[in-house]
DSSP file (Angstrom, degrees, kcal/mol; ACC not computed):
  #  RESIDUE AA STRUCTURE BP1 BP2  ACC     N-H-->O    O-->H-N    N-H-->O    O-->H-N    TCO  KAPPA ALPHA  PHI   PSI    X-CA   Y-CA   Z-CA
    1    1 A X              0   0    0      0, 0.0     2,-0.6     0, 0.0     3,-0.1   0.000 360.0 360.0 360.0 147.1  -14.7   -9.8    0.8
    2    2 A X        -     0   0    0      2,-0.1    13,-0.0     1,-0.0     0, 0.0  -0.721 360.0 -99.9-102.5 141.2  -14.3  -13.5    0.2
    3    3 A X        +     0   0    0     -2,-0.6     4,-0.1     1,-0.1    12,-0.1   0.234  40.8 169.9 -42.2 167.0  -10.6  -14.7    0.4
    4    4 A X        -     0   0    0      2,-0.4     2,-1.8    -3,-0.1    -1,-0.1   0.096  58.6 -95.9-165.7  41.2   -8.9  -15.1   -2.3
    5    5 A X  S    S+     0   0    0      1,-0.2    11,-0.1     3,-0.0    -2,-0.1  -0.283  94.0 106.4  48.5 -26.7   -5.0  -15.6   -0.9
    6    6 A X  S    S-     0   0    0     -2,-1.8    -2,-0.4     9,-0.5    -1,-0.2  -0.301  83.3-109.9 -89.4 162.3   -4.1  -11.9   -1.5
    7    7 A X        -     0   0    0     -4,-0.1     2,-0.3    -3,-0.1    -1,-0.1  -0.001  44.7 -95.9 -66.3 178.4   -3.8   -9.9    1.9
    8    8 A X        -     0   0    0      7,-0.1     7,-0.2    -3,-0.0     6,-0.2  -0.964  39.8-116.2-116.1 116.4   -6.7   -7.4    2.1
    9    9 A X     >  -     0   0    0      5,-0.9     4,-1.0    -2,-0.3    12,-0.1   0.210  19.9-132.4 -36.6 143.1   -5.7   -4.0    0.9
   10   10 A X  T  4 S+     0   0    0     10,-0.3    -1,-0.2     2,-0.1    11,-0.0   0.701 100.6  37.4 -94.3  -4.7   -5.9   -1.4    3.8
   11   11 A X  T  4 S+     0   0    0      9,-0.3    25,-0.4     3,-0.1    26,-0.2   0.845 135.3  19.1 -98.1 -55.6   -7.8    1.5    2.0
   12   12 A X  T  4 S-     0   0    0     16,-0.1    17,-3.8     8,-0.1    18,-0.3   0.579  84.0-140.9 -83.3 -22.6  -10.3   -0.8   -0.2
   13   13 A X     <  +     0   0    0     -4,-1.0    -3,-0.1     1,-0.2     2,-0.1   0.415  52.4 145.2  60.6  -2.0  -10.3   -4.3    1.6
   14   14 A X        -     0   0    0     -6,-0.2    -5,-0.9     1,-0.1     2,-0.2  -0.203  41.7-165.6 -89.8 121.6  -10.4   -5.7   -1.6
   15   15 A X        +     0   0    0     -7,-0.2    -9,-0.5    -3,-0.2     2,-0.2  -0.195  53.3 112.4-106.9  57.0   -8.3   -9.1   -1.5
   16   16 A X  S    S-     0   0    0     -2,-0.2     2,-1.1   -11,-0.1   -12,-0.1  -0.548  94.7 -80.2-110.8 176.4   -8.1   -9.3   -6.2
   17   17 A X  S    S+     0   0    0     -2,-0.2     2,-0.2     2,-0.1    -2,-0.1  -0.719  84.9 125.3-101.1 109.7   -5.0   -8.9   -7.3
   18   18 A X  S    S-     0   0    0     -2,-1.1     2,-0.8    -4,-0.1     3,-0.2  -0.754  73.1 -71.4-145.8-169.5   -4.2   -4.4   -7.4
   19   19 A X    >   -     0   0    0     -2,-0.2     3,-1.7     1,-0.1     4,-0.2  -0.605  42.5-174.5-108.5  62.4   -1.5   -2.3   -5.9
   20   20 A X  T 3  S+     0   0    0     -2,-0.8     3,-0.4     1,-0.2    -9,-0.3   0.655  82.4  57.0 -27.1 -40.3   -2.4   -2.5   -2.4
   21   21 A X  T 3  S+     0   0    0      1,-0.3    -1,-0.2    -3,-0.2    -2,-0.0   0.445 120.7  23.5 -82.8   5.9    0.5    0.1   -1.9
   22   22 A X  S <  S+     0   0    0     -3,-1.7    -1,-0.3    17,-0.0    -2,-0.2   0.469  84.0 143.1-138.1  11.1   -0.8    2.9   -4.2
   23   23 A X        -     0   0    0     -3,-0.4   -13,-0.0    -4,-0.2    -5,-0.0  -0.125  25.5-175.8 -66.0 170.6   -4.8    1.8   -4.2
   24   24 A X        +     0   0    0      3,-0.1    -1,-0.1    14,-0.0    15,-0.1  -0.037  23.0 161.0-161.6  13.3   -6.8    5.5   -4.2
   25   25 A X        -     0   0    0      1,-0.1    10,-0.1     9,-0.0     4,-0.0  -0.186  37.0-169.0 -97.6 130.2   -9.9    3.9   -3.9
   26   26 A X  S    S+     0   0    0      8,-0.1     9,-1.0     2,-0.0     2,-0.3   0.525  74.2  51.5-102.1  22.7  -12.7    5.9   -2.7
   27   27 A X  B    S-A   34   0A   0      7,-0.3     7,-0.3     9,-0.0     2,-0.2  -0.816  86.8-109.3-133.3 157.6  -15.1    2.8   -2.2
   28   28 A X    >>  -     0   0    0      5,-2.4     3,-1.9    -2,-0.3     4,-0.8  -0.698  56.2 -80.5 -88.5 149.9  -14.5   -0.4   -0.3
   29   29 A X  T 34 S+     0   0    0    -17,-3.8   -16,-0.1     1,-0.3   -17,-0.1   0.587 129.6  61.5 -32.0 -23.5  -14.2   -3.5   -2.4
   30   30 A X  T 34 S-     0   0    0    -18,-0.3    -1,-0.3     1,-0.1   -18,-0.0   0.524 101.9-131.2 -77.2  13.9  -18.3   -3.8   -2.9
   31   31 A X  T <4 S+     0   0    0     -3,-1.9    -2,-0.1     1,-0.1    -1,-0.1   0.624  94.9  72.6  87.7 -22.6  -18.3   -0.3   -4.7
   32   32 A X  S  < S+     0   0    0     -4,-0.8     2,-0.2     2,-0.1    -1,-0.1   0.730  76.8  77.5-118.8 -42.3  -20.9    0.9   -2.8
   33   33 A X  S    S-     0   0    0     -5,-0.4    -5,-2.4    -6,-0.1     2,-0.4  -0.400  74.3-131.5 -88.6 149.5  -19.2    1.6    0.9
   34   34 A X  B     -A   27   0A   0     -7,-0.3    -7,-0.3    -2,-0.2    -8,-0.1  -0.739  32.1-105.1 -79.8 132.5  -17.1    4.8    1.1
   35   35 A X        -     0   0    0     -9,-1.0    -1,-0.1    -2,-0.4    41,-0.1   0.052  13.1-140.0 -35.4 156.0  -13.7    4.1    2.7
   36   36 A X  S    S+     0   0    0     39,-0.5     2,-0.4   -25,-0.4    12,-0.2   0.410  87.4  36.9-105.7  11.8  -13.2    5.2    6.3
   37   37 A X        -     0   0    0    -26,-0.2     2,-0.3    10,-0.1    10,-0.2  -0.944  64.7-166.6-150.5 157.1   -9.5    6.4    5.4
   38   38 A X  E     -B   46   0B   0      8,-3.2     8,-1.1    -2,-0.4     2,-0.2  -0.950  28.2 -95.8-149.9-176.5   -7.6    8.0    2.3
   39   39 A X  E     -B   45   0B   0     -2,-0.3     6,-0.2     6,-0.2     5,-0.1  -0.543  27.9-120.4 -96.5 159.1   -4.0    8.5    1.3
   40   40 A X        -     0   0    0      4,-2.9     6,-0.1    -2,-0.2    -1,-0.1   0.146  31.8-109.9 -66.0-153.2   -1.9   11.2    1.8
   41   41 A X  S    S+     0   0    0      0, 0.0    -1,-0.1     0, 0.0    -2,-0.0   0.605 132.3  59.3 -70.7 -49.4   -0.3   13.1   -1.3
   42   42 A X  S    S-     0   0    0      1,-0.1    -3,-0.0     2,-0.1     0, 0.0   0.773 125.0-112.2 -58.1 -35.6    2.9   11.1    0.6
   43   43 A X  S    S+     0   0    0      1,-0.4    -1,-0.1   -21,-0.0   -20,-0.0   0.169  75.4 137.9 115.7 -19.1    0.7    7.3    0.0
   44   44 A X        -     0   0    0     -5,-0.1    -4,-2.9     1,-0.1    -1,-0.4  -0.353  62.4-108.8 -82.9 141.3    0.2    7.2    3.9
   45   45 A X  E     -B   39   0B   0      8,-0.4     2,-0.3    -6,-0.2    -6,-0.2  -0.245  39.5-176.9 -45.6 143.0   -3.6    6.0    5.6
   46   46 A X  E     -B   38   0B   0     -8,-1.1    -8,-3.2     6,-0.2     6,-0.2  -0.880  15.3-137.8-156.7 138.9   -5.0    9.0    7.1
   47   47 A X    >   -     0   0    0      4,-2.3     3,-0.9    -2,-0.3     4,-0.2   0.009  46.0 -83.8 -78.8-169.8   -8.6    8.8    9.2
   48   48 A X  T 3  S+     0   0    0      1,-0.3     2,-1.0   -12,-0.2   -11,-0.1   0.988 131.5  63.6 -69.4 -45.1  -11.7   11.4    9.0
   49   49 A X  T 3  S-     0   0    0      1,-0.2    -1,-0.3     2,-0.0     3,-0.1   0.320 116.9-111.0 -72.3  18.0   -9.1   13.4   11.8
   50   50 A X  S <  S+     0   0    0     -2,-1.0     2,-0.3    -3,-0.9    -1,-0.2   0.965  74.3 138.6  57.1  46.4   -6.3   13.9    9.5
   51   51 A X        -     0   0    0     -4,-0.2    -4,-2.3    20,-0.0    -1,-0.2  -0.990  53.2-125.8-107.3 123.3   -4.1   11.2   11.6
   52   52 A X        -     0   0    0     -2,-0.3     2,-0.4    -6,-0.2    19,-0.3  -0.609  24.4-148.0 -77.3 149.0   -1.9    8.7    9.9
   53   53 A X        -     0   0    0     -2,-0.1    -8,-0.4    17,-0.1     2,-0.2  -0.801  26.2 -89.8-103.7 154.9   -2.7    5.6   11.0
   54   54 A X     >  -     0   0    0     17,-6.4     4,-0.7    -2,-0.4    19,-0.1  -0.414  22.6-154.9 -52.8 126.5    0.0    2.8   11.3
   55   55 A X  T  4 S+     0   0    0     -2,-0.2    -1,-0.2     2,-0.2     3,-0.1   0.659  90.3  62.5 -70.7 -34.6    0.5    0.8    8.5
   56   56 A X  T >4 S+     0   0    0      1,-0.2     3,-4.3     2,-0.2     6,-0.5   0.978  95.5  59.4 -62.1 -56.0    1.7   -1.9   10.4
   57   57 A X  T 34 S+     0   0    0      1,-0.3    26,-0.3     4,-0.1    -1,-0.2   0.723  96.7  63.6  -2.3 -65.0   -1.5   -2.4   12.3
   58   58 A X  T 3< S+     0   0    0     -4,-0.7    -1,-0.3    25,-0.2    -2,-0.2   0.140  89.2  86.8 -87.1   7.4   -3.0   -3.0    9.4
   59   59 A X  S <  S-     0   0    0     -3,-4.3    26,-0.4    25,-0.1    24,-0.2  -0.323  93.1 -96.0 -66.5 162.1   -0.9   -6.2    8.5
   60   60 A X  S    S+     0   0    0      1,-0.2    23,-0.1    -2,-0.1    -3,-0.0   0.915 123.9  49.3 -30.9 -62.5   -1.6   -9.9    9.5
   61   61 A X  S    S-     0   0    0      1,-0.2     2,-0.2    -5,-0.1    -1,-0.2   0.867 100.5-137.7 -51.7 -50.1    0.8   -9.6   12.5
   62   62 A X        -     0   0    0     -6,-0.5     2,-0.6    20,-0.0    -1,-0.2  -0.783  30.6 -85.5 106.4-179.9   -0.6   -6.3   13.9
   63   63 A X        -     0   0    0     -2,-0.2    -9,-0.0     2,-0.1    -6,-0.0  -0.990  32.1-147.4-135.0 119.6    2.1   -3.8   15.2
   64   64 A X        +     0   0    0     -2,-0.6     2,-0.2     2,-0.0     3,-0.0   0.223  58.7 127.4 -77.4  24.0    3.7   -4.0   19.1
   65   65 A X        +     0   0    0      1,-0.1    -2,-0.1     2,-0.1     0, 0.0  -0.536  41.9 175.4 -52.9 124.4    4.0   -1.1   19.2
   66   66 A X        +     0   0    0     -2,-0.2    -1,-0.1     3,-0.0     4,-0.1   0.394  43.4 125.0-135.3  -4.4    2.4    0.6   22.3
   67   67 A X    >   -     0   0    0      1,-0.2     3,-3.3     2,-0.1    -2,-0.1  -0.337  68.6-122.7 -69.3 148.3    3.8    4.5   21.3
   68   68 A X  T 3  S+     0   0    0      1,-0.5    -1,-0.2     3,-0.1     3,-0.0   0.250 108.7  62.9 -87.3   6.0    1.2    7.2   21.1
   69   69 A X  T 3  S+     0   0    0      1,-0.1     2,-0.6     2,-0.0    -1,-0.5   0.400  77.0  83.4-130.5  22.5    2.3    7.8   17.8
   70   70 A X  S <  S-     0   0    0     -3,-3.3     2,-0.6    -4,-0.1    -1,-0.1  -0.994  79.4-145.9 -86.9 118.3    1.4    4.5   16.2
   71   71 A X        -     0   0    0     -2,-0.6   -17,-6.4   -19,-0.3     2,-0.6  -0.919  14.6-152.3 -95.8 106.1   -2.2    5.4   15.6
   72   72 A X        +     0   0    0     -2,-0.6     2,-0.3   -19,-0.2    10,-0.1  -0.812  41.3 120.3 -91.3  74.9   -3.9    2.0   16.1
   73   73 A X        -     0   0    0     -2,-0.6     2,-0.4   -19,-0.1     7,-0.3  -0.991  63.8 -96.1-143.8 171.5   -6.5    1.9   14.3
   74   74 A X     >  -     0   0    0      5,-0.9     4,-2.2     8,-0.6     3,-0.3  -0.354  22.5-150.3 -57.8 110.4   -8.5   -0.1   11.4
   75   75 A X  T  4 S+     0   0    0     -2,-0.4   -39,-0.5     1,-0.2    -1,-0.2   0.672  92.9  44.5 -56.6 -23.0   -8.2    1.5    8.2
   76   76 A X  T  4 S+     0   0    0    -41,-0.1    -1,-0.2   -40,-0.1   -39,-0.1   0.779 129.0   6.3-132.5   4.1  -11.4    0.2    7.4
   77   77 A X  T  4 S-     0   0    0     -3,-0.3    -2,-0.2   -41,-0.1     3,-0.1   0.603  92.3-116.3-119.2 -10.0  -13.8    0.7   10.0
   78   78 A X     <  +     0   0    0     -4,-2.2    -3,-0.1     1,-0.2     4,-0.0   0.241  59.1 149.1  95.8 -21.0  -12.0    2.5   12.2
   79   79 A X        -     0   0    0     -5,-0.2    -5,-0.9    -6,-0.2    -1,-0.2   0.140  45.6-146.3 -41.7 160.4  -11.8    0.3   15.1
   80   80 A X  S    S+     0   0    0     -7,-0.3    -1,-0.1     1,-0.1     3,-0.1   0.281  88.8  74.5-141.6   4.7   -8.9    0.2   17.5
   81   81 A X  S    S+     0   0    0      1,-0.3     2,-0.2     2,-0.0    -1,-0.1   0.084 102.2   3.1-121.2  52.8   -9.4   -3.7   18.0
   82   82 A X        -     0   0    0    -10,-0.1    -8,-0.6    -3,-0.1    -1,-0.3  -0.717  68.9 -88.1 168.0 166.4   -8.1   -4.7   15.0
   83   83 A X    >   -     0   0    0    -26,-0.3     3,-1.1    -2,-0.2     4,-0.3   0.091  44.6-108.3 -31.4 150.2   -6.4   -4.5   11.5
   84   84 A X  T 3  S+     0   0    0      1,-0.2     3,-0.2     2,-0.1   -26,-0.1   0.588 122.3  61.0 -67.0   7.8   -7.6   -4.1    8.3
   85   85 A X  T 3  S+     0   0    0    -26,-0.4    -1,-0.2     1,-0.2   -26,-0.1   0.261 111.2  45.7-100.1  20.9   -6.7   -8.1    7.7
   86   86 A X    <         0   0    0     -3,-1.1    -1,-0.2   -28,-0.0    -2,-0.1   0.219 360.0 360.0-130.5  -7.7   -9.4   -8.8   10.7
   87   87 A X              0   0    0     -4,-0.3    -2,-0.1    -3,-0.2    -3,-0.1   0.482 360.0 360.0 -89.3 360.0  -12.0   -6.4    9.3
């Protein structure tokens, strides 16, 4: 997606101006590609394995986090070296 100042939403990518925190989106920002994550009922990332993934991760910063229950991985490929703001 091409920048546009707004962070990149962690379910969609999409960086337009939405509700990053409530997006439901079952497509990434072209429309076409399926998301690799959905929300809980709760709002939370969860991967094909029914895991939440960290939310922080998926910020600019990243999370330092090194505990086995921050699930580090991209919200939108699925990667586990980087964020969705790197994807």
């Amino acid at each position: 997606a091409a920048s546009t100042g707004h962070h990149a939403c962690a379910l969609c990518l999409g960086r337009f101006a939405h509700n990053i925190h409530k997006c439901k989106s079952e497509l990434l920002w072209d429309n076409k590609t399926p998301t690799s994550c959905r929300r809980s009922p709760e709002g939370r990332l969860i991967n094909t394995l029914g895991l939440q993934l960290c939310y922080d991760w998926q910020r600019p910063n990243g999370c330092p986090s090194a505990s086995k229950d921050h699930i580090h991985e991209c919200s939108g490929c699925g990667s586990t070296d980087h964020g969705a703001q790197k994807c």
